[in-house]
GUVEXSE-387408 format. One record per residue (C-alpha): residue number from 1; y negated, z, x. Coordinates in pm, whole numbers, plus 32768, in hexadecimal, padded with zeros to 4 digits. Each point is the difference from the previous one (the first is absolute). Layout:
<tivos>
<NUM, <Y, Z, X>>
...
</tivos>
This chain:
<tivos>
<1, <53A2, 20F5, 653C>>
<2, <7F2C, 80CC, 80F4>>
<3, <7FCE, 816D, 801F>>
<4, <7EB5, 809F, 8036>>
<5, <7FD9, 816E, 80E4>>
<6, <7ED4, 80AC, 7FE3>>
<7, <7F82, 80F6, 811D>>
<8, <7F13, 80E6, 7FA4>>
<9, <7F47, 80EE, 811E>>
<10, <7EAA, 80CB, 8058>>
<11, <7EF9, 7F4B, 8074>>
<12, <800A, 8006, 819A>>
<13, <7E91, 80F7, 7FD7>>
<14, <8089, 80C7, 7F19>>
<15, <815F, 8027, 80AE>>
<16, <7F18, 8056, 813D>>
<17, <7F69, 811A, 7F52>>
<18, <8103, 80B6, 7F90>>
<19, <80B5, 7FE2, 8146>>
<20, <7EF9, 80B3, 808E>>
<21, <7FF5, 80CF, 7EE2>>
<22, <8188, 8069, 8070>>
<23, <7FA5, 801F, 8154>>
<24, <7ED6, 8107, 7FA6>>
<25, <8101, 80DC, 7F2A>>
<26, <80ED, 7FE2, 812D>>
<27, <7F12, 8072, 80FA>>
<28, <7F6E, 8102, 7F09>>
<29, <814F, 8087, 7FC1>>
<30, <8066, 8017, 818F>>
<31, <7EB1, 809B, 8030>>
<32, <8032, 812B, 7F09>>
<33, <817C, 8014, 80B3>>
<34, <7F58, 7FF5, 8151>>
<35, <7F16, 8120, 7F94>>
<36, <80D7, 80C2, 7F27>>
<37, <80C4, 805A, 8169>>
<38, <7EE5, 8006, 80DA>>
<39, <7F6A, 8130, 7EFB>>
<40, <81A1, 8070, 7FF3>>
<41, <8014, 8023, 8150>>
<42, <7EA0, 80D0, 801F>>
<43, <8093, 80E6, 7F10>>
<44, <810D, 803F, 80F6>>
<45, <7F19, 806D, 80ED>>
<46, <7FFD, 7EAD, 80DF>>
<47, <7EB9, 7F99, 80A8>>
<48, <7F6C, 7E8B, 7FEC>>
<49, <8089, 7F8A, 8129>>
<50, <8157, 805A, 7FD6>>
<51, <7FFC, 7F75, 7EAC>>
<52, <7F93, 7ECD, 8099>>
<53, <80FC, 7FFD, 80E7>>
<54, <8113, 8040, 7EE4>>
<55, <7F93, 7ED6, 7F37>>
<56, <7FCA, 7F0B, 80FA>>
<57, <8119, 7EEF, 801A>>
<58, <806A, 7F35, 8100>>
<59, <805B, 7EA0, 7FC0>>
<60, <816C, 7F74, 7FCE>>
<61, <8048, 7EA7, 804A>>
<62, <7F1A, 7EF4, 803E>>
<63, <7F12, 7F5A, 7EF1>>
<64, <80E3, 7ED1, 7F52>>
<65, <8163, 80C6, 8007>>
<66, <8085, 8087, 7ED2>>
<67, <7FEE, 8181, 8065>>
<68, <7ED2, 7FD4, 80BB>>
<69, <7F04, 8132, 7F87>>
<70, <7EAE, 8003, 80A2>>
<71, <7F84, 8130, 80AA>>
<72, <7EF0, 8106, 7FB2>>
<73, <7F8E, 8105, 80E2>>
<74, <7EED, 8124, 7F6C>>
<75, <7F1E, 80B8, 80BD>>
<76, <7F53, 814E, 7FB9>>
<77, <7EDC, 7F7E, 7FB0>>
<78, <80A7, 7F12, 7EDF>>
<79, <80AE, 80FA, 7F9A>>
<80, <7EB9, 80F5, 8004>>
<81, <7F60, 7F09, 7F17>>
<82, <80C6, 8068, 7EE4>>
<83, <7F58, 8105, 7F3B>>
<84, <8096, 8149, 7FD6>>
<85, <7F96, 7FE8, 7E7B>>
<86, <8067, 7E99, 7FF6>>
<87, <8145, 7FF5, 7EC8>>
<88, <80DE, 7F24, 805D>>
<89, <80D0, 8082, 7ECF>>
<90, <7FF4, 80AA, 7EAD>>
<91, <7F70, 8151, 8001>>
<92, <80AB, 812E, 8005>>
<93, <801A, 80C7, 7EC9>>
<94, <7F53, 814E, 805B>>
<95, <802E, 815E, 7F46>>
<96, <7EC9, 80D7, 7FE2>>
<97, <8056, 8173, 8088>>
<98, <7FE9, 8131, 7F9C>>
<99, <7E92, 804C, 7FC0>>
<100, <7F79, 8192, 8070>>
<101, <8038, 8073, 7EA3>>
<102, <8187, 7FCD, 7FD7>>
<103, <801F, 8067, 813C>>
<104, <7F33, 814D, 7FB6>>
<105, <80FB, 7FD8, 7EBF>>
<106, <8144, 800B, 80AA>>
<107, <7FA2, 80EA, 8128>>
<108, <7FA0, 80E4, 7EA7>>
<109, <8140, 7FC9, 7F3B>>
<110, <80D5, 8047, 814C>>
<111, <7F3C, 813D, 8042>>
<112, <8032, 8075, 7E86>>
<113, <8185, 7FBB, 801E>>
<114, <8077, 816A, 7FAA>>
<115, <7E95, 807C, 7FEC>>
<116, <8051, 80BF, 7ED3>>
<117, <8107, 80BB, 809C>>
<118, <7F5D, 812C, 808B>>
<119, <7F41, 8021, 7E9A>>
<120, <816E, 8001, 7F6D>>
<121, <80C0, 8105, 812E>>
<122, <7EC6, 80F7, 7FA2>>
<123, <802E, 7FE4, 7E8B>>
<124, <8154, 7FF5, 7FF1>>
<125, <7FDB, 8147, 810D>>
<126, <7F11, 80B5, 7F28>>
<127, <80ED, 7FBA, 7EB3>>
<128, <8112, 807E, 80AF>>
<129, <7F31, 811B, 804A>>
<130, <7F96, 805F, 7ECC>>
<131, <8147, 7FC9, 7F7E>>
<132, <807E, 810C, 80B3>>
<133, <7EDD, 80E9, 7F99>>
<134, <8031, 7F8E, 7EA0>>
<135, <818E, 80AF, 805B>>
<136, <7F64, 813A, 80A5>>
<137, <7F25, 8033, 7EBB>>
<138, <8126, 7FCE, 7F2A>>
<139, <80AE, 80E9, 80DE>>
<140, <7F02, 80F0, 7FEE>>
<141, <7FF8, 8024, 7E90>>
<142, <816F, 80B4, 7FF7>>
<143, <7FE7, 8159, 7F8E>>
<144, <7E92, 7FCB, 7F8F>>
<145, <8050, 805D, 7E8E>>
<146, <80E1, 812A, 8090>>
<147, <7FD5, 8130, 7F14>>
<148, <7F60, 815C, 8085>>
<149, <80F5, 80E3, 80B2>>
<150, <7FA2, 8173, 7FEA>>
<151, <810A, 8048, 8100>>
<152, <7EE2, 7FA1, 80E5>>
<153, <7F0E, 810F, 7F82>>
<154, <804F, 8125, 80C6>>
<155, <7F76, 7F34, 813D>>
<156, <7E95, 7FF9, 7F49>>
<157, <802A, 8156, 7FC9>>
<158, <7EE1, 80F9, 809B>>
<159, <80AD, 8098, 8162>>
<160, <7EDE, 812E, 7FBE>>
<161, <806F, 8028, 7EA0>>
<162, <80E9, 80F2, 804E>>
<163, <7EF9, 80C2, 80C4>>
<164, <7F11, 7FDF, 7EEC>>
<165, <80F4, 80B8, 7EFE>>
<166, <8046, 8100, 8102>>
<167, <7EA4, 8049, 805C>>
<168, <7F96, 7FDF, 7E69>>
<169, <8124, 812D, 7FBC>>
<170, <7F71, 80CB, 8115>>
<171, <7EB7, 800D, 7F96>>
<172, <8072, 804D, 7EA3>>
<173, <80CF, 80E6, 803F>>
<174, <7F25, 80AE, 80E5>>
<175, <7F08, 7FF0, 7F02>>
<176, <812A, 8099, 7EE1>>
<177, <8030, 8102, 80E3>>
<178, <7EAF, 8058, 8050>>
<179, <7FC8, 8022, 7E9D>>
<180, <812F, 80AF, 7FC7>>
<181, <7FA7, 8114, 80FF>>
<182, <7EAF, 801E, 7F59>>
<183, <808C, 8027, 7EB3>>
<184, <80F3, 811E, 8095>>
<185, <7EF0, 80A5, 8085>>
<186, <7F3E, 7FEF, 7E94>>
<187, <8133, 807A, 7F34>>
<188, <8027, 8115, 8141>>
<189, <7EBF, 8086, 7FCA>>
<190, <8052, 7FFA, 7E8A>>
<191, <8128, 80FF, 8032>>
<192, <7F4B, 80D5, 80C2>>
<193, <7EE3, 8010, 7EFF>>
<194, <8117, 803E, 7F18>>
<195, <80C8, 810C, 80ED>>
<196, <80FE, 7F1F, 7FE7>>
<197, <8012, 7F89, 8159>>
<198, <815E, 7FEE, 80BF>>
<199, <808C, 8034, 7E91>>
<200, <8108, 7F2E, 7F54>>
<201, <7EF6, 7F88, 7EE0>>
<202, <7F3B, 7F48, 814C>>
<203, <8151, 7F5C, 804B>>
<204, <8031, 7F96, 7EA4>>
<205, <7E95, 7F74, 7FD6>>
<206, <7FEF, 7F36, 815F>>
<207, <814C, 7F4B, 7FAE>>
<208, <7F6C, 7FAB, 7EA6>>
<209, <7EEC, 7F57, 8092>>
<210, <8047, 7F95, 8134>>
<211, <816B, 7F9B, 8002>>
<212, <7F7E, 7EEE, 7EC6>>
<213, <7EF4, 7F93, 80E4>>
<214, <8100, 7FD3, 80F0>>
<215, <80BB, 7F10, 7F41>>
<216, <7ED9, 7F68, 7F74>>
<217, <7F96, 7FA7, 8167>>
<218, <8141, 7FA5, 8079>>
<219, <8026, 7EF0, 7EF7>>
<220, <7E82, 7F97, 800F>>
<221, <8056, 7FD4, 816A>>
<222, <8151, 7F28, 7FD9>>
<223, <7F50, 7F43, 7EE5>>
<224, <7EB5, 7FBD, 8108>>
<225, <8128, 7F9D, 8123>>
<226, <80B4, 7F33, 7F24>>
<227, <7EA9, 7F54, 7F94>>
<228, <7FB3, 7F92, 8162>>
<229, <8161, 7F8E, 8053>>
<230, <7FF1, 7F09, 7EAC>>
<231, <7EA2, 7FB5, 8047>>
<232, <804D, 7FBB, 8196>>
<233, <8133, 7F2D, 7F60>>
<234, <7F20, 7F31, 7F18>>
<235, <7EFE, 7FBD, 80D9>>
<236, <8112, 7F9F, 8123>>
<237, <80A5, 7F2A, 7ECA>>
<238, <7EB1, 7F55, 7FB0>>
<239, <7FD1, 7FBD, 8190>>
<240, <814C, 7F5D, 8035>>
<241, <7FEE, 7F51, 7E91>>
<242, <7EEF, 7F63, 807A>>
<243, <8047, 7FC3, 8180>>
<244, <8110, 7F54, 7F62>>
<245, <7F31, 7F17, 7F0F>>
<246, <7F45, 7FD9, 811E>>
<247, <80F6, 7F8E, 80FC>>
<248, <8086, 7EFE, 7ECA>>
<249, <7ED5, 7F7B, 7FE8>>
<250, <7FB4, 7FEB, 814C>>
<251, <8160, 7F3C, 8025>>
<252, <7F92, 7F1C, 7F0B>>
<253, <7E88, 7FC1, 8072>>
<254, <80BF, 7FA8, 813B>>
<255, <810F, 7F1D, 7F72>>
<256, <7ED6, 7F33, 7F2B>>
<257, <7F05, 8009, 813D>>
<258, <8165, 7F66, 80D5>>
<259, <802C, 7F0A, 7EB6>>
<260, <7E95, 7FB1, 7FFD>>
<261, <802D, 7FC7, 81A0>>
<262, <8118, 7F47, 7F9F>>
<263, <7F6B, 7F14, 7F01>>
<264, <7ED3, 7FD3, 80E6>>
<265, <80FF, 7F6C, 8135>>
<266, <807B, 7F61, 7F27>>
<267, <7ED8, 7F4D, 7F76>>
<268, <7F9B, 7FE4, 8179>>
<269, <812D, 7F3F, 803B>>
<270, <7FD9, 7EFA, 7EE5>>
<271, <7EA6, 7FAF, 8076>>
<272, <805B, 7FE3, 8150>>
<273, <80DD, 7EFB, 7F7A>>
<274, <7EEE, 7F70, 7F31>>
<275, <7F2E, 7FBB, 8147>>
<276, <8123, 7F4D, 8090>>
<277, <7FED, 7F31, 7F09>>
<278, <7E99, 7FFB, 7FF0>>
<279, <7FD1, 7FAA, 815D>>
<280, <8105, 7EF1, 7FCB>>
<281, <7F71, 7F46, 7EFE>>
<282, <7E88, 801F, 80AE>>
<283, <809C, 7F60, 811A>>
<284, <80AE, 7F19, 7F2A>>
<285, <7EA3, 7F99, 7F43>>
<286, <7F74, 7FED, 8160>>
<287, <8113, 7F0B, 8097>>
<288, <7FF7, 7F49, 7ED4>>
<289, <7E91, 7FCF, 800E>>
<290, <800E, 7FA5, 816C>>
<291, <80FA, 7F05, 7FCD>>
<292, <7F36, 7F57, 7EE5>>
<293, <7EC1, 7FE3, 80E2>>
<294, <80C7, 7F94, 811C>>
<295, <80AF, 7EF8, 7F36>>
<296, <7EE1, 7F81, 7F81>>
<297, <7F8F, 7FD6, 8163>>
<298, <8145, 7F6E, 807D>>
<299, <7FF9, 7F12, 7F0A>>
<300, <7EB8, 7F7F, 8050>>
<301, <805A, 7FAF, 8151>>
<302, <814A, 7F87, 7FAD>>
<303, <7F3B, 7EF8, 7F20>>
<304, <7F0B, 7FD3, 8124>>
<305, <813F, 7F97, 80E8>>
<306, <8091, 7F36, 7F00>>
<307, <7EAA, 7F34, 7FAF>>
<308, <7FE4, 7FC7, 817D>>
<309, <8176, 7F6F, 8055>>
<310, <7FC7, 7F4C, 7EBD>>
<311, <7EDB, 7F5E, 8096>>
<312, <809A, 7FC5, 8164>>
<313, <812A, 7F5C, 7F48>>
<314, <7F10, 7F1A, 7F4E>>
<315, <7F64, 7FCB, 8177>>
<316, <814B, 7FCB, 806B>>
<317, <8084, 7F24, 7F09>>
<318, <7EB5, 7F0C, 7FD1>>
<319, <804E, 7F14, 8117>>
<320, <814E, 7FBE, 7F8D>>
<321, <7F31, 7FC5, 7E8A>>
<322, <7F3E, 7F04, 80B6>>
<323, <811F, 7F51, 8086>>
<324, <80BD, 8000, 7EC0>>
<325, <7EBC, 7F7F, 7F22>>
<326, <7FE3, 7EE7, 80F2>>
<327, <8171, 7FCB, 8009>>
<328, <7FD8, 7FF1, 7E4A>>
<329, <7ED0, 7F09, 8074>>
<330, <8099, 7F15, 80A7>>
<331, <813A, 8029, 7EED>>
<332, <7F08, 7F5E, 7F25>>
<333, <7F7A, 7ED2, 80AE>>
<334, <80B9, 7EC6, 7F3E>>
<335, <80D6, 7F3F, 80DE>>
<336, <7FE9, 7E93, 8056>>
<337, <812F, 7F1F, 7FCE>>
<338, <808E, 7EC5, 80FF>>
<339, <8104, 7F21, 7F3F>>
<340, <810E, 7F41, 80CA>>
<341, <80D9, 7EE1, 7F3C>>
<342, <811E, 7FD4, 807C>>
<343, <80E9, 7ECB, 7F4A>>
<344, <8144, 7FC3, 7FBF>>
<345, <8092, 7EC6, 7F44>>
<346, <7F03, 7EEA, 7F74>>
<347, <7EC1, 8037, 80AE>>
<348, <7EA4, 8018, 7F6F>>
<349, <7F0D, 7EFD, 7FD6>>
<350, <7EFF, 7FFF, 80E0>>
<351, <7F20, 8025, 7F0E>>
<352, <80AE, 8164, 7F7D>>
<353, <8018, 80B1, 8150>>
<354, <7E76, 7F99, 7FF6>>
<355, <7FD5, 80C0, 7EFF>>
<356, <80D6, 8131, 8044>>
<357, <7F3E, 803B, 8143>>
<358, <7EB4, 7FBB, 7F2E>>
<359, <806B, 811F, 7F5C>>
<360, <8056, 80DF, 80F4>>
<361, <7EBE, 7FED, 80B6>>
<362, <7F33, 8000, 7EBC>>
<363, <80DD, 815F, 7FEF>>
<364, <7FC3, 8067, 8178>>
<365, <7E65, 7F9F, 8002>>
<366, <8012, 80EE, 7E90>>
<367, <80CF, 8147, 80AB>>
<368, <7F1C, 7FEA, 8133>>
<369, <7E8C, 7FAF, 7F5B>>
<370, <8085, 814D, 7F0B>>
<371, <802F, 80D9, 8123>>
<372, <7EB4, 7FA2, 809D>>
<373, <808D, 7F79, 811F>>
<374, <7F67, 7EA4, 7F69>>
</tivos>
């Protein structure tokens, strides 16, 4: 009985290829290490030829031992051949700032923190205000519907009444007795017409008419002085009845002006208030607007940076594409196939191991002519 092994491997052109296709992706991937700190150390502030002087190494062993490492030295000038802009990595993500108008935005909302305050101390100062004017009205209204005292009358009273009576019975009575002296003379010369002059009957007929119009005049006069003194007391009565009315009214025409002053603060105060709040939601309308244009704005640049690390990551990333469709390339290239019989027991004919390595080559000559090595 014999046993057959097959070995199956690439074909020696295509094994070639993709161990230079391994060595590419090597030296592609030390060369984006080897840049990645020569642009790493820039960023730290290091000049070309101190980087090149970092990364330079010096060899270990010698070539054929097992640690041996080969040297590598870098000069400025190698290093300086390295772009700047050259990625030797994937991009940073980047965060578009601020743009003018949400700045303008918050430097608003932090000046309007508490903006409404002074709005609010003046209109809470002015309802305080008129609160207390609203209590001095109030306050002013006691007594207002007082009734009239007369008690108060005699200081309206005339201080030349008095003089008036006394001058008014003077003349009258001068006047009485004027008349009176004239009228004694009259019933005089009577008597003597008569020849009744010094006599009793003379007495008799002056005290009949004269002692009447004595009384007469006496009562006229207490009737005309007790006249003026009711009419001086009226009239002083009417004067302080109405200086009275007068000062009530007066009291309250003050106490509605003080309410009315009062009212008015307060008004003042609530729309003091109101144009804290006013001001507030202006500002508001004006921060909100600001940070709606300047969103709008940030956004567009923060699609601008994301289109453009988008495209250096597709820059970055193509040769390693390259490699890797090649690599699927070569994936895909049919192998050829070497047979080795190896026997153990009875051994073929001659004419059977004849045809097993017919067979193999006729399988060979068919892998290789598909690959178009052939």
């Amino acid at each position: 009985m014999s046993v057959t092994t097959t070995i199956t491997r690439q074909d020696p052109n295509i094994e070639a290829y993709r161990l230079g296709l391994l060595g590419d992706v090597q030296g592609l991937i030390r060369n984006q290490m080897f840049g990645q700190q020569v642009q790493n150390l820039r960023a730290q502030g290091y000049d070309d030829a101190t980087i090149g002087k970092m990364l330079s190494v010096e060899q270990v062993g010698e070539e054929g031992d097992e640690d041996y490492v080969p040297g590598r030295t870098y000069t400025g000038e190698e290093i300086g051949g390295i772009s700047r802009d050259a990625m030797f990595g994937l991009p940073d993500f980047q965060v578009a700032g601020l743009t003018r108008p949400q700045m303008d935005a918050i430097n608003l909302a932090e000046a309007g923190v508490g903006s409404y305050a002074p709005y609010l101390t003046e209109g809470l100062g002015d309802v305080r205000t008129g609160s207390l004017a609203m209590q001095d009205g109030i306050s002013s209204l006691i007594g207002s519907d007082a009734e009239f005292d007369p008690t108060g009358i005699a200081d309206f009273m005339s201080p030349y009444q008095q003089e008036v009576i006394d001058r008014t019975i003077e003349d009258l009575t001068k006047n009485f007795e004027r008349r009176e002296t004239q009228r004694n003379q009259e019933l005089a010369a009577e008597a003597v017409a008569r020849g009744a002059f010094g006599g009793s009957g003379f007495e008799r007929a002056k005290a009949r008419e004269m002692t009447p119009a004595r009384e007469r005049f006496e009562r006229e006069l207490g009737t005309t002085v007790a006249g003026m003194r009711q009419a001086g007391y009226q009239d002083a009565a009417t004067r302080a009845q109405q200086a009275f009315e007068a000062a009530k009214k007066r009291q309250q025409s003050g106490a509605a002006t003080t309410g009315q002053l009062a009212t008015g603060l307060a008004g003042l105060g609530i729309k003091s208030a109101g144009l804290g709040e006013l001001e507030q939601s202006l500002r508001g309308r004006d921060i909100s607007s600001l940070m709606q244009t300047g969103g709008m704005s940030q956004a567009s640049e923060q699609a601008a940076l994301d289109a453009a690390r988008m495209t250096n990551q597709q820059r970055y990333q193509q040769p390693f594409q390259q490699l890797g469709f090649l690599s699927d390339v070569y994936a895909g290239i049919p192998t050829s196939q070497s047979t080795q019989t190896m026997n153990t027991g009875s051994n073929a004919s001659p004419f059977m191991q004849a045809a097993s390595l017919g067979i193999a080559g006729l399988s060979a000559y068919g892998g290789a002519k598909e690959a178009g090595i052939l």
